[in-house]
C-alpha positions as CSV (number, residue, x, y, z in Angstrom):
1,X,136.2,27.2,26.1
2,X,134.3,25.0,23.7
3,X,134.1,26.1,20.1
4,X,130.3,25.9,20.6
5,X,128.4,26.7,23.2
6,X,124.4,26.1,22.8
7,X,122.3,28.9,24.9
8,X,118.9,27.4,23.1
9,X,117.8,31.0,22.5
10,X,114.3,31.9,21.4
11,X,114.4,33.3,17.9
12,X,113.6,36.5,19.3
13,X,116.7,36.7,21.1
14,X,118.6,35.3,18.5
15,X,117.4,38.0,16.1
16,X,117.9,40.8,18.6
17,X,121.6,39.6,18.6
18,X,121.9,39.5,14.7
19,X,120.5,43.2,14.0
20,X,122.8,44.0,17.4
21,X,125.7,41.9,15.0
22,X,126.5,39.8,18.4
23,X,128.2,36.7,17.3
24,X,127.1,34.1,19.4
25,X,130.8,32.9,19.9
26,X,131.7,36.2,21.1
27,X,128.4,36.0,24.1
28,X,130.1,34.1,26.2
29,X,132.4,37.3,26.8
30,X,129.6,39.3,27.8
31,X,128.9,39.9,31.7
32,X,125.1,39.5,32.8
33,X,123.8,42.5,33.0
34,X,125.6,43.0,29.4
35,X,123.7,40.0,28.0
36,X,120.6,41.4,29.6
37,X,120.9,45.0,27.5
38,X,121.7,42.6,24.5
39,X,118.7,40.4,24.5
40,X,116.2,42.3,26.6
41,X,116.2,39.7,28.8
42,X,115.3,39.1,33.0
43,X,118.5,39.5,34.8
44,X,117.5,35.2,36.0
45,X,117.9,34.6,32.2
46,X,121.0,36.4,31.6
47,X,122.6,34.9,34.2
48,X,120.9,31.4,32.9
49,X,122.6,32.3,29.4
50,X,126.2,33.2,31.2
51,X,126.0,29.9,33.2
52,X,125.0,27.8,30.4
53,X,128.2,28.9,28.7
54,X,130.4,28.6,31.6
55,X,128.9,24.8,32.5
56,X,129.5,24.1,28.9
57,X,133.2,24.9,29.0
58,X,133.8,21.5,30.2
59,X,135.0,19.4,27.3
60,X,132.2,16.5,27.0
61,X,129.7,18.3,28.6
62,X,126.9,19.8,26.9
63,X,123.6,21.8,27.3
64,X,121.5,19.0,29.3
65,X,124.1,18.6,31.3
66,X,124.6,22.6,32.1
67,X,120.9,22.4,32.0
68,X,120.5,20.0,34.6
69,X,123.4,22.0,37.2
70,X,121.4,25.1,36.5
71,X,118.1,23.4,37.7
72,X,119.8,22.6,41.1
73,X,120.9,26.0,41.6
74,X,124.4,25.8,40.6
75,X,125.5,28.7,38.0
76,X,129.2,28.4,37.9
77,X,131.9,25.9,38.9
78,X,132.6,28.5,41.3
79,X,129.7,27.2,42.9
80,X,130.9,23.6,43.0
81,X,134.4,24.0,44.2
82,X,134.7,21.5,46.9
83,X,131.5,19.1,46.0
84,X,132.4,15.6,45.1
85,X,131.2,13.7,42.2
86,X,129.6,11.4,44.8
87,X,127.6,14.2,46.5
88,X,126.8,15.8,43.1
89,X,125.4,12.7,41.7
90,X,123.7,11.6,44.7
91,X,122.1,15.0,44.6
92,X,121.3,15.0,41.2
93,X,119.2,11.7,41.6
94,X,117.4,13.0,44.7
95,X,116.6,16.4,43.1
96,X,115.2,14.1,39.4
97,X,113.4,11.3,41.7
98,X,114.7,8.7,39.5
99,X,118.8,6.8,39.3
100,X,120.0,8.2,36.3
101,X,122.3,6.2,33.5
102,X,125.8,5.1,34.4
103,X,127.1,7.8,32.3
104,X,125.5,10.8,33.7
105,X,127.6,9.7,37.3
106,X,130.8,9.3,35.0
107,X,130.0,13.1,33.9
108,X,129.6,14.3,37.5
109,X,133.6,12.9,38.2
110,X,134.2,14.7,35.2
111,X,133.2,17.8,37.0
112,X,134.4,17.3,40.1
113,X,137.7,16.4,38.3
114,X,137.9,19.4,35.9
115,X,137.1,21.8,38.8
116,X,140.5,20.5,41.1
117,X,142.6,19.7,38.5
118,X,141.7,22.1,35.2
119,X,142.4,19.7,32.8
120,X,140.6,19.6,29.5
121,X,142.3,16.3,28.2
122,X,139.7,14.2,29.9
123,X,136.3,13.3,29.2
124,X,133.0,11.7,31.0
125,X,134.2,8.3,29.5
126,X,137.5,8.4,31.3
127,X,136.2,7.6,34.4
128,X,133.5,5.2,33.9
129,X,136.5,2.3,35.4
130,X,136.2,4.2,38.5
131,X,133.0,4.8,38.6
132,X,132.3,0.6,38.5
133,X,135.1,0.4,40.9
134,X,133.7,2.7,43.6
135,X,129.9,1.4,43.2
136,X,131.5,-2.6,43.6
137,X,132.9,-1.5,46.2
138,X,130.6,0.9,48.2
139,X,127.4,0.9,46.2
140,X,124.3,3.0,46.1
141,X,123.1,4.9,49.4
142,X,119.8,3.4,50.7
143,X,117.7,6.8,50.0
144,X,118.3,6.5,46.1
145,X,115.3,6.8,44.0
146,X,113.7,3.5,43.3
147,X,112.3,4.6,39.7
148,X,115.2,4.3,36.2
149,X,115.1,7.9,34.9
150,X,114.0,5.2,31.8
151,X,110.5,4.9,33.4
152,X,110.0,8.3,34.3
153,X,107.3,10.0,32.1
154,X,109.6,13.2,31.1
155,X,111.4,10.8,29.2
156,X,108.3,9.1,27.7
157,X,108.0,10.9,24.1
């Protein structure tokens, strides 16, 4: 596991875990319903909190990232066992409406990597020469979004 995991808790739920004396390095332990008695939360949040932590395990890959598997429906890597990065990332654009930057495709073979082979040595950049390789090669399919995430307005601040 990372040494730090970000849940972006509310300061309510951050306070309920101080007077509770719950270090937030020790939640990821926690089962769902455990983190739901914790933080008075929806059983959908507690689960939300668990799967941040356990999307976040993934050396290089942090809480936008998590964020982003969450928002598709995915809540563990149980979940994605048997996806390619491919399929991921053509999902991932589908489900945004825009292509996304180079690197967030390099982060989904990450994925698909870690969740075959375990290994925490690599990281997104690793596989950006195979990423180039495979799009020179086979390029983008013809349904990809026409809109750069770049131009989208939820990245207009």
């Amino acid at each position: 596991m990372k040494k730090t995991i970000n849940y972006r808790l509310t300061l309510p739920e951050k306070q309920l875990l101080k007077n509770k004396k719950v270090s937030l390095k020790v939640l990821q332990d926690y089962a769902p319903d455990e983190i739901s008695a914790l933080l008075e939360a929806s059983p959908e949040r507690s689960r939300e909190i668990k799967a941040l932590a356990e999307l976040q395990s993934i050396p290089s890959l942090g809480i936008n990232f998590a964020e982003e598997l969450i928002s598709q429906g995915y809540y563990s890597l149980e979940q994605l066992k048997g996806k390619t990065a491919i399929e991921l990332f053509n999902a991932f654009e589908r489900h945004c409406g825009t292509w996304a930057d180079p690197c967030v495709e390099d982060s989904y073979r990450l994925l698909a990597h870690y969740i075959v082979h375990s290994d925490d040595s690599k990281r997104w950049w690793h596989f950006t020469a195979e990423r180039k390789a495979y799009r020179e090669q086979y390029g983008f399919p013809a349904n990809r979004p026409q809109i750069p995430w770049y131009k989208d307005e939820k990245y207009q601040k």
